[in-house]
C-alpha positions in Angstrom: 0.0 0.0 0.0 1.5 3.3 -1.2 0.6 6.3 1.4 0.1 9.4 -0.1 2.1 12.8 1.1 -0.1 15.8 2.1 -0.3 17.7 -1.2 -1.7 14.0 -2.7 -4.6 13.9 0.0 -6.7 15.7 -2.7 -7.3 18.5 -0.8 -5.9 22.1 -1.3 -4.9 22.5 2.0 -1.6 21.5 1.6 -0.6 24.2 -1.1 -2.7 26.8 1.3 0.1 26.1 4.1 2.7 26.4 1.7 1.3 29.8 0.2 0.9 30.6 4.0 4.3 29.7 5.2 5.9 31.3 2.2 4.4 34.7 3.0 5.1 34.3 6.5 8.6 33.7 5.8 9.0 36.3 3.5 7.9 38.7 6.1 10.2 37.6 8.7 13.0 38.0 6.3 11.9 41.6 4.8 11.2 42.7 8.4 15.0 41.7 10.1 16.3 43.6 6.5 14.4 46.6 7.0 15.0 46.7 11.1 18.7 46.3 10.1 19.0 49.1 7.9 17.1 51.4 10.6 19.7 50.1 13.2 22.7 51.2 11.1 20.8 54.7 10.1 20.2 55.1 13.5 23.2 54.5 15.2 25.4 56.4 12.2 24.9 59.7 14.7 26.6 57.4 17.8 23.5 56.9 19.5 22.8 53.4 20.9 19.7 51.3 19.8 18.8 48.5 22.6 17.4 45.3 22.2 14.0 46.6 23.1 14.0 49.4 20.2 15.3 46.6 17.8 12.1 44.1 18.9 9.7 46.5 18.2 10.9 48.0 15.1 11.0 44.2 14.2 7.0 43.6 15.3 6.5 47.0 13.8 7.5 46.3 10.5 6.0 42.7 11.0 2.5 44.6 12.0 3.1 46.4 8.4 3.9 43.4 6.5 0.8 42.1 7.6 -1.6 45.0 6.8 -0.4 44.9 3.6 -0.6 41.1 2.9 -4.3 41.1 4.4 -5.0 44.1 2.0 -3.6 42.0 -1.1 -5.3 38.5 -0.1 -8.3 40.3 1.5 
């Protein structure tokens, strides 16, 4: 007996999780870009940005990526 892998099951759920994990992936990776180019802008004038301000620019720019994924699938 041969068992079948998710995307075989005959349902789309499989590419839906893909599709999903793709754009949530893609938004973790654009978000740690962007969050590292506002570090380096930031601390240019010798100014220190802490862990904290680096975690929320990081869900900031998450919270953005969002909105504008919802607005585009929505």
């Amino acid at each position: 007996m041969r068992f079948l892998t998710f995307l075989e099951g005959g349902s789309l759920a499989g590419v839906f999780v893909m599709i999903a994990g793709m754009m949530i992936i893609g938004a973790l990776f654009f978000s740690i870009i962007v969050t590292f180019i506002v570090k380096m802008v930031y601390e240019r004038e010798d100014r220190k940005f802490s862990r904290k301000q680096f975690i929320m620019t990081f869900i900031i720019c998450l919270l953005i990526c969002g909105l504008i994924s919802g607005y585009i699938c929505g």
